[in-house]
Every structure is written in C-alpha cells, then in structure tokens.
C-alpha positions as CSV (number, residue, x, y, z in Angstrom):
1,X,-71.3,-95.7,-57.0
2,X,-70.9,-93.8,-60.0
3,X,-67.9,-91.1,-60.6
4,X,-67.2,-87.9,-62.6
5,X,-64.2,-86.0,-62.8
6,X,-64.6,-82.0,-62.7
7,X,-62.5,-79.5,-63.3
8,X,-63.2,-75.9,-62.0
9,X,-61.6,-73.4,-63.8
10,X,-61.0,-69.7,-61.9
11,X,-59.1,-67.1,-64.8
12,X,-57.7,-63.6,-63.1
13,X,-56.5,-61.0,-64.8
14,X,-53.0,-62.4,-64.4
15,X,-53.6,-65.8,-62.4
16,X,-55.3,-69.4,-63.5
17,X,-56.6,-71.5,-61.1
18,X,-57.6,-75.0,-61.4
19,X,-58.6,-77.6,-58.9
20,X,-60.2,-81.1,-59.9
21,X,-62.9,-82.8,-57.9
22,X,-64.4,-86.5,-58.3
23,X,-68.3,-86.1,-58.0
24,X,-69.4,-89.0,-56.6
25,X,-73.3,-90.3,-56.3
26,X,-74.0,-93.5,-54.4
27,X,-76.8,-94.6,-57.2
28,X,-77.3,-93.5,-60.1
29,X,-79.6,-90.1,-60.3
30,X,-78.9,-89.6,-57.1
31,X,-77.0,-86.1,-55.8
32,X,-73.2,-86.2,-56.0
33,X,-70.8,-85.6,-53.7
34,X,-67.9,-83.3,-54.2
35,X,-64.5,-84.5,-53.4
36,X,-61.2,-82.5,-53.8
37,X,-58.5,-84.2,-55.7
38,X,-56.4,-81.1,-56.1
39,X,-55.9,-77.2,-57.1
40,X,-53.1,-75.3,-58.4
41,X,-52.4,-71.8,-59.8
42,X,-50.0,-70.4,-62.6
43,X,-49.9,-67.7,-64.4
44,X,-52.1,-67.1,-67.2
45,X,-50.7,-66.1,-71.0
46,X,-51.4,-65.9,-74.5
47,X,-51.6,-69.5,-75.6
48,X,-54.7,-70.8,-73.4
49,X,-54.1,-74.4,-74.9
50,X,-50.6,-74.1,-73.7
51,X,-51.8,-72.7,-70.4
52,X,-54.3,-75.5,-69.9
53,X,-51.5,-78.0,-70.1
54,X,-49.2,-76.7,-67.8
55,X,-52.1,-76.5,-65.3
56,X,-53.0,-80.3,-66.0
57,X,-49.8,-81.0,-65.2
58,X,-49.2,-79.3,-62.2
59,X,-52.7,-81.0,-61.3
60,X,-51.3,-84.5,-61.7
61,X,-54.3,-85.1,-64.1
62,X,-54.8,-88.2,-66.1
63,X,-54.5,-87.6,-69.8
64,X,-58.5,-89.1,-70.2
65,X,-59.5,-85.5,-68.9
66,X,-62.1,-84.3,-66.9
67,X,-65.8,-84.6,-67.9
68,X,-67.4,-81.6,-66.4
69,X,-65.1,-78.2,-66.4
70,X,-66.8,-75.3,-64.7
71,X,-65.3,-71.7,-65.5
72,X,-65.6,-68.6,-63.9
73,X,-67.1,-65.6,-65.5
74,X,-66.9,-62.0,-64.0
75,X,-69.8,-60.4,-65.7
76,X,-73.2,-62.6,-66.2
77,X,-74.8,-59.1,-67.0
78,X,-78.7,-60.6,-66.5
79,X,-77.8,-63.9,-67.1
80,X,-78.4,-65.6,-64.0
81,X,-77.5,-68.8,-61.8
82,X,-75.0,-71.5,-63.5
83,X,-75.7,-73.1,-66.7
84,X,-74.5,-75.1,-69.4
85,X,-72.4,-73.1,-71.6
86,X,-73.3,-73.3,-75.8
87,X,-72.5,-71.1,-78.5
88,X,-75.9,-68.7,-77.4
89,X,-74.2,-68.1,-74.2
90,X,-70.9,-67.6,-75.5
91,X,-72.5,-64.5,-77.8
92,X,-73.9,-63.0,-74.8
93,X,-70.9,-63.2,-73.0
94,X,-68.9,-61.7,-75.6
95,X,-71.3,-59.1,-75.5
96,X,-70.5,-57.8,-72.5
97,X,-66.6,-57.7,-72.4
98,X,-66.8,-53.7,-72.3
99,X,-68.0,-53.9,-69.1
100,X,-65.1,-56.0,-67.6
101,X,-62.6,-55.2,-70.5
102,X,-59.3,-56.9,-67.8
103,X,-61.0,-60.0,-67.1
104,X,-63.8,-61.0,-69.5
105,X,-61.6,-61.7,-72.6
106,X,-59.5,-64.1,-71.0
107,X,-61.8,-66.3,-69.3
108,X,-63.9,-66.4,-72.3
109,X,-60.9,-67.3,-73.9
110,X,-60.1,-69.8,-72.0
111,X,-63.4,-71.5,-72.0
112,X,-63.4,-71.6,-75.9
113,X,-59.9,-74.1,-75.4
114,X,-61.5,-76.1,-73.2
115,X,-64.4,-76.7,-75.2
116,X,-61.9,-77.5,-78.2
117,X,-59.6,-79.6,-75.7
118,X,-62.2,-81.9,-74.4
119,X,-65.0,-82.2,-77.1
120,X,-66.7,-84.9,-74.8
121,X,-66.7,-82.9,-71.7
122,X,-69.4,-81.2,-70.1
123,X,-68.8,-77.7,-70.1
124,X,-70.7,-74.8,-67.6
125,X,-70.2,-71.3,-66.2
126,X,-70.7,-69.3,-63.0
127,X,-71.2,-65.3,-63.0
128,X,-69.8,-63.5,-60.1
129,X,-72.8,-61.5,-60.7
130,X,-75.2,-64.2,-60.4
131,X,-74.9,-63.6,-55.9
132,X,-76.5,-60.2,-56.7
133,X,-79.5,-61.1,-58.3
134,X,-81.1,-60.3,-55.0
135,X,-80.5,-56.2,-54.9
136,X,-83.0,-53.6,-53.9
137,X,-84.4,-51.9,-56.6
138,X,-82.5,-48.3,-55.5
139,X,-79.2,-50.0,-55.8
140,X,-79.4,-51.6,-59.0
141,X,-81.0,-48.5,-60.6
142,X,-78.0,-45.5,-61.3
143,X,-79.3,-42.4,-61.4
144,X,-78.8,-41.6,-64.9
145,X,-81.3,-41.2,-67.9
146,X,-83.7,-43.6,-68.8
147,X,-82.3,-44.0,-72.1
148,X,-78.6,-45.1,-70.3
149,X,-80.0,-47.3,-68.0
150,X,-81.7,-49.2,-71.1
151,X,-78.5,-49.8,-72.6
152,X,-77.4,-52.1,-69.7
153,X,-76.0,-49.4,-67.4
154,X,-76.8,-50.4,-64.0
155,X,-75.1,-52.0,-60.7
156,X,-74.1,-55.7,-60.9
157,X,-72.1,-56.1,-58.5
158,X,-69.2,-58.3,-58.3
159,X,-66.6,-60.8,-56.5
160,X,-70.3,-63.0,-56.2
161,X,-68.5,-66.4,-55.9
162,X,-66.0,-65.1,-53.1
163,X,-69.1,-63.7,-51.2
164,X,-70.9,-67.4,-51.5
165,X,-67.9,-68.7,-50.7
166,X,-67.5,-66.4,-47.5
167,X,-71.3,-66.7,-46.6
168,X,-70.9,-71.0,-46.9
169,X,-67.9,-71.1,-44.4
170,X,-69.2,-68.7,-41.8
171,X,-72.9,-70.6,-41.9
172,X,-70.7,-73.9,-41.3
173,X,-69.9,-71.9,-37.9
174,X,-72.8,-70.0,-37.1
175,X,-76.1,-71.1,-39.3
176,X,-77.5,-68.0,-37.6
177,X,-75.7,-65.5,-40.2
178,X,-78.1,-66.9,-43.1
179,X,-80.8,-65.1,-40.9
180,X,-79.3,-61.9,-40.1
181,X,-77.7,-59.0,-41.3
182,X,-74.1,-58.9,-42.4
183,X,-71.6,-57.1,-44.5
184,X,-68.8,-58.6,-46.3
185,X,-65.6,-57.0,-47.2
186,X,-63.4,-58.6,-50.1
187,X,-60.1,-57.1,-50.5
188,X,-57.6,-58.5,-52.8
189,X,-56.3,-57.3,-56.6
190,X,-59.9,-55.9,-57.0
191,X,-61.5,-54.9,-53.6
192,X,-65.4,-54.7,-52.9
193,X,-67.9,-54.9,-49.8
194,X,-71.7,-56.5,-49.9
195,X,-74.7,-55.6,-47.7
196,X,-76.6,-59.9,-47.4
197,X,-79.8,-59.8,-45.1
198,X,-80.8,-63.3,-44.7
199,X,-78.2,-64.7,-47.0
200,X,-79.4,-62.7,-49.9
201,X,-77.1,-59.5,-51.2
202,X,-79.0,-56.1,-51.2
203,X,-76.6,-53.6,-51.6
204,X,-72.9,-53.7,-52.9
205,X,-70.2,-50.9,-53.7
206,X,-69.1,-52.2,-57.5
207,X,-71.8,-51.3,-60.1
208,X,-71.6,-51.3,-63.5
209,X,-67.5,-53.2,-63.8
210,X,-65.0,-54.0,-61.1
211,X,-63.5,-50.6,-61.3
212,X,-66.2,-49.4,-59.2
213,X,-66.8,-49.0,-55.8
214,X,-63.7,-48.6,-53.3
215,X,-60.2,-48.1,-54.3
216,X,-57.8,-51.6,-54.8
217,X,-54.2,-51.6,-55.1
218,X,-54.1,-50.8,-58.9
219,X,-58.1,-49.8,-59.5
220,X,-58.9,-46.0,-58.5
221,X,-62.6,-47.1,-57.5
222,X,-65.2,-44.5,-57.8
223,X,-63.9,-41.1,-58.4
224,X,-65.9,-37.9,-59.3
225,X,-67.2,-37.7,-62.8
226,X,-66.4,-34.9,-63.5
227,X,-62.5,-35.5,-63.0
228,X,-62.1,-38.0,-66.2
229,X,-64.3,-35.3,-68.2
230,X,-61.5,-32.9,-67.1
231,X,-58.9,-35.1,-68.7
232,X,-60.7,-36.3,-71.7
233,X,-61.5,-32.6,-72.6
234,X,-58.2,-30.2,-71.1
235,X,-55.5,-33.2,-70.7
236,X,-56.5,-35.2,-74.5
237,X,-56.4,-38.6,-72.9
238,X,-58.3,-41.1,-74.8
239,X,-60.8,-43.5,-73.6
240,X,-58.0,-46.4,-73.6
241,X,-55.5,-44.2,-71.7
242,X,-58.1,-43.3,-69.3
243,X,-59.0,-47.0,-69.3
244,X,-55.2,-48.3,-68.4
245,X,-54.5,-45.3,-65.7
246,X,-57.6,-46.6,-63.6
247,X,-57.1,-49.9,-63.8
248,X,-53.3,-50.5,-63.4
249,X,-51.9,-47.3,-62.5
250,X,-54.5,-45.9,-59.8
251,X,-56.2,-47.2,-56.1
252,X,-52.5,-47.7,-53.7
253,X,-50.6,-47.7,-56.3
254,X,-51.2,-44.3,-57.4
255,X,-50.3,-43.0,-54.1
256,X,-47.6,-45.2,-53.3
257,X,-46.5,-46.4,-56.4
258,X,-47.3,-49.8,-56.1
259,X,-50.4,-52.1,-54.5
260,X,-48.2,-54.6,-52.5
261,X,-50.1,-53.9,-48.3
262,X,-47.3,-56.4,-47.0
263,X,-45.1,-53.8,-47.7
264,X,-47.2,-50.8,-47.6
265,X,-48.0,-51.7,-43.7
266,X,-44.5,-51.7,-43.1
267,X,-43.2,-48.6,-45.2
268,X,-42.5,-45.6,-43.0
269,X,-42.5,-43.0,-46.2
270,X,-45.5,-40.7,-45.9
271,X,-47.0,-41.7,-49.1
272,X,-47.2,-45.3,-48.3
273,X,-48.8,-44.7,-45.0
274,X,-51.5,-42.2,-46.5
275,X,-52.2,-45.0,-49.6
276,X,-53.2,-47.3,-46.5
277,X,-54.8,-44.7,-44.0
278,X,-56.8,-44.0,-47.1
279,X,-57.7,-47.2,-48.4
280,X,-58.6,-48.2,-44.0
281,X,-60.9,-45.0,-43.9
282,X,-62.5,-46.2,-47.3
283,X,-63.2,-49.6,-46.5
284,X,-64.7,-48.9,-43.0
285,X,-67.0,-46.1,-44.8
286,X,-68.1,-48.8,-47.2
287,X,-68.7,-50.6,-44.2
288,X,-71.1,-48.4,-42.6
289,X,-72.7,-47.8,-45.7
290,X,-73.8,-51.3,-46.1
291,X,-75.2,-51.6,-42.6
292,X,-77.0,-48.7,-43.4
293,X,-78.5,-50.4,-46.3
294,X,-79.9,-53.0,-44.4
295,X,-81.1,-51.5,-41.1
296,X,-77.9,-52.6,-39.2
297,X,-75.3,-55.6,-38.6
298,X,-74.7,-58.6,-36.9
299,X,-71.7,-60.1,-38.7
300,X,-68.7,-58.8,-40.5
301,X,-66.6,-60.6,-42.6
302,X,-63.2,-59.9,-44.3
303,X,-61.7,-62.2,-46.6
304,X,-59.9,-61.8,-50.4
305,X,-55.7,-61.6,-50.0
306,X,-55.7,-58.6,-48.1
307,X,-58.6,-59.0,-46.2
308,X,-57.8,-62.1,-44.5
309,X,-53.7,-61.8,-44.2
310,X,-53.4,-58.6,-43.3
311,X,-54.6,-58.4,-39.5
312,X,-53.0,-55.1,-39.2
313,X,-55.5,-53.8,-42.3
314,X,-58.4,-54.9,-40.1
315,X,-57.3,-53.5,-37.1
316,X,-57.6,-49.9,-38.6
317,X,-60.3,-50.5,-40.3
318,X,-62.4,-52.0,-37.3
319,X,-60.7,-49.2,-34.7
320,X,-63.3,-46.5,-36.7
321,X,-65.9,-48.7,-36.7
322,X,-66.4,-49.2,-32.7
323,X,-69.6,-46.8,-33.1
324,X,-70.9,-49.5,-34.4
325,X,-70.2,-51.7,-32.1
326,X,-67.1,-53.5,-33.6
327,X,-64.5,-54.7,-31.7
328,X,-61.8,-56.9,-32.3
329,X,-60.0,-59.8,-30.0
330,X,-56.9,-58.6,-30.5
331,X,-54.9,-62.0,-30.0
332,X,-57.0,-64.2,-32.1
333,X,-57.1,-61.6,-34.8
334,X,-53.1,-61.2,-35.6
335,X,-53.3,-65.0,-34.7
336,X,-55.8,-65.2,-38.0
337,X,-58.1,-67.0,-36.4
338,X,-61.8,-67.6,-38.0
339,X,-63.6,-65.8,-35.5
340,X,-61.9,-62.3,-34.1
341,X,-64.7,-60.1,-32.4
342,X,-64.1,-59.9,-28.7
343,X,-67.4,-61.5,-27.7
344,X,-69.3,-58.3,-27.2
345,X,-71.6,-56.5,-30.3
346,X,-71.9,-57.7,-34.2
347,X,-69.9,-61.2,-35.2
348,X,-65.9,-60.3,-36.8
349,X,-64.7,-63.3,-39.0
350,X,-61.8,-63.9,-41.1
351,X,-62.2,-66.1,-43.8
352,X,-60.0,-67.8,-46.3
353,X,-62.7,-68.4,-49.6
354,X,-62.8,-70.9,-52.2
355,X,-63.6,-69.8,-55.2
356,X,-63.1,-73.1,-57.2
357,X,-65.0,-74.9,-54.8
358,X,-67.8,-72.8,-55.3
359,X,-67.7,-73.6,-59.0
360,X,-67.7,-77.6,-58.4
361,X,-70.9,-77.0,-56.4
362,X,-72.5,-74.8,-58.8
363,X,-72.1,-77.6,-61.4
364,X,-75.0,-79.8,-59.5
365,X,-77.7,-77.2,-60.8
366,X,-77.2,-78.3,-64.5
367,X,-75.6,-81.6,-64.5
C-alpha cells in the first residue's frame, strides 16, 4: 500500500480551516482512498507562516509535513476544475482579487506560505466557482453592455465547494437527487441559493462577487443600483467606503446592528425581528426563483451555519413556501435531523457540509 499525507486548506474571511487526510492506494497507480486524520479551525491573521503553525499544531501534525496541501479559492473566474497550482495560476488569481476583495487576498496569501513552507509538497487549488461551470447561458450573461461583459463582468456564482459538498451527502441518502431537480440554500457569514438539475448548477443568486445575491448577516446582497450612485454622487462616499458599508456593516446587521440569528431569533426588539422576517421572506423568494429556473423541485436543501442550526430559520422560511408544496416534519426538523419534509411533496434536508473534505477529493484529479 502506498501513503500520502494531505492537507486541505479552507481560508475565510476571519477563520482557517485545516484537516489532514492519509490518501491511501492499495498498489501503486492505483486510486487513493481518503482517510480523515483530523481538522481544526483558528483564526486567521497577518503572519500566514505564523498561522500555519499554530494550525499544525492544533492538528497534531508531524514535523515531516504533508505532501499534497489543497487550498480553497473563492473566485476561479474561468479557470475551471482543480489543478496544480504554479506561478501562471498564481497571476491569474491575483488577477481577480477585485472581484472578491474580503476573501481572495488571504487565501492567496496563504497559499504562497505554504508553497515556501513545504518546497517538496504538492501543492493544488479548488474554485468555489468551478460547481457553476454548468449555468444556462441567461444566467451567466448580466444584462449590461457588451463592452462590460468583455471585461469579466458576468455571474460566477459562488459557495461551489459547500454545494458539492451538500449534493455528495444528500446522494449518499437518496442517489435519486443527482437526477432531479433541486435547490440549495447556503446560509452562513455569506449566504447564497443554487438552482442543480441533474447534479449540475443552472441558476444561482451571487454573480459577479459574494456580495451578491440575498442579504447575509454583514453583506447587504443585491440592492438597487441606483441607490450606491445616490451616495457616490449626493452623500461623497468613496468606492472603499461603499465597499466596507456593504460588506461588514449591511445584510442583518444593518437592521439589527449585528448578524448573530442565535440571538436575533430570540430578540423581541422590533428591529431584530424585522432583520429576520426580512432575511426568511428573502431566502424563500430566492427559493422559488430557482425552481423557477429549472421547471420545478424535488429536493431542498439548507445547510451553511445558519442554514442547518437554526430550525427556527427554516421553519419560516418553508411556512411561505407550502405553495410549493413544502412542508416540514416538525419534530425531526428542531430535532436537526438529515431528512425534515413530512413525507408528502419535494425532499427537505438539513445538511452539515464539508468543505475540506471536498478539497481532499478534488486533489485525485491532478495528483
């Protein structure tokens, strides 16, 4: 048998995630077999080097090191499926940091340590973008002019490794969902939902970067145009100002002054129940919009931090949905259990993803 040790390596905007994996092949040549060792999460900072240490640690990693690392990258841009990561693919990475300004430096940052941290390794990326090679023509075209949409400016859709994720673990339960229609919902710092017909995405609410689409705790989501022309031009906010507002100071917290739904769902003050009623009504139109997309729907899935530990969330969110046929089992769903329709119409599951997993088996394409 032979052995490799993998590290997959999932950078937030304020989290890192590690977990390390042997891949194992019986012969040579042959297709490994992935096997969790362990996983951890800290915090992310300045000193990636630094960082990377304190997650080896808190891995209980031998100092040899791993031989393959895998690392998450938000925004692929037309780069697609997982690959071997080199200097080219570095510059076109760097490339597109404007379009996913919070997340794209770091990861990129932290890739470059690695790759000075284990010379001898093995190094490859995954794009969360990569799951939504597969959308219709109308929804990767904006409507903008031609001479936009040339510079890049089109719908890439994010949060790709959760949806895999989400799609693997609901197939190990019902193979039938990689034949049918469903819509995902991923809610957790950055919040989006995915129309997949036949296990292929066609439709998703994030477009051009993960501010996009419906509102998260700190991201406003889409917003009217013309409302950030307003304040450019009457309120003299700069494109940086704008940039910070949307992204850390908008979505629930702008409402309610902060993102935390644990705490939301339980606030009485009118302002933390409309940032909820809001964000329900938002999701559930999303919802319906991607069923739309695809001619109707069979399976719904929630997962993300929100999505699958906040069955009071989905309960409001599935109540406006019961033209649709949705309906929840009540007990199984505050009980968090995988499965949470109540038998009749489309599939409900509640799904906890993995991300770094995801990343491990990604690695098999290039290795």
């Amino acid at each position: 048998m032979t052995t490799r040790r993998l590290l997959a390596l999932n950078v937030g905007s304020s989290t890192l995630k590690g977990a390390s994996y042997l891949l194992n092949a019986e012969v040579p040549g042959a297709q490994p077999r992935v096997v969790e060792r362990s996983r951890a999460e800290i915090s992310v900072g300045p000193d990636a080097q630094e960082r990377l240490a304190t997650l080896l640690e808190t891995l209980s990693e031998t100092a040899a090191g791993p031989e393959v690392v895998v690392h998450r990258i938000v925004h692929g841009g037309d780069l697609h499926e997982s690959r071997e990561l080199d200097e080219a693919v570095l510059a076109k990475l760097d490339a597109l940091v404007p379009f996913a300004p919070l997340h794209q430096p770091l990861a990129l940052a932290f890739a470059r340590a690695a790759r000075l941290r284990w010379l001898q390794a093995r190094q490859g990326v995954a794009f969360d973008t990569d799951f939504h090679a597969s959308l219709a023509p109308w929804s990767r075209r904006l409507p903008i002019p031609e001479a936009w949409d040339a510079l890049g400016i089109r719908r890439y859709g994010f949060h790709g490794l959760a949806f895999a994720s989400a799609l693997r673990i609901v197939a190990s339960h019902d193979a039938g969902i990689l034949q049918s229609r469903a819509v995902f919902a991923h809610l957790g710092g950055g919040c989006s939902v995915c129309a997949v017909e036949g296990g292929r995405s066609r439709d998703t609410t994030m477009a051009l970067t993960p501010l996009g689409g419906i509102p998260s705790p700190t991201r406003s989501g889409d917003l009217d145009p013309g409302a950030l022309l307003y304040l450019l031009r009457h309120e003299g906010l700069d494109a940086q100002t704008l940039e910070e507002g949307l992204s850390r100071a908008a979505g629930l917290a702008g409402i309610a002054g902060h993102g935390d739904m644990r705490l939301l769902l339980a606030d009485p003050d009118p302002q933390a129940q409309l940032a909820v009623e809001l964000f329900a009504v938002r999701i559930a139109q999303a919802i319906a919009a991607m069923a739309t997309a695809i001619g109707g729907v069979d399976h719904v899935v929630f997962s993300g931090g929100i999505g699958h530990r906040a069955p009071g969330l989905r309960a409001r969110i599935v109540a406006r949905l019961g033209w649709l046929g949705l309906a929840l089992a009540s007990r199984d769903n505050d009980a968090g259990a995988i499965r949470i329709d109540g038998g009749s119409g489309p599939a409900i599951w509640n799904v906890a993803i993995d991300e770094e997993r995801e990343l491990a088996e990604s690695a098999l394409a290039w290795l």
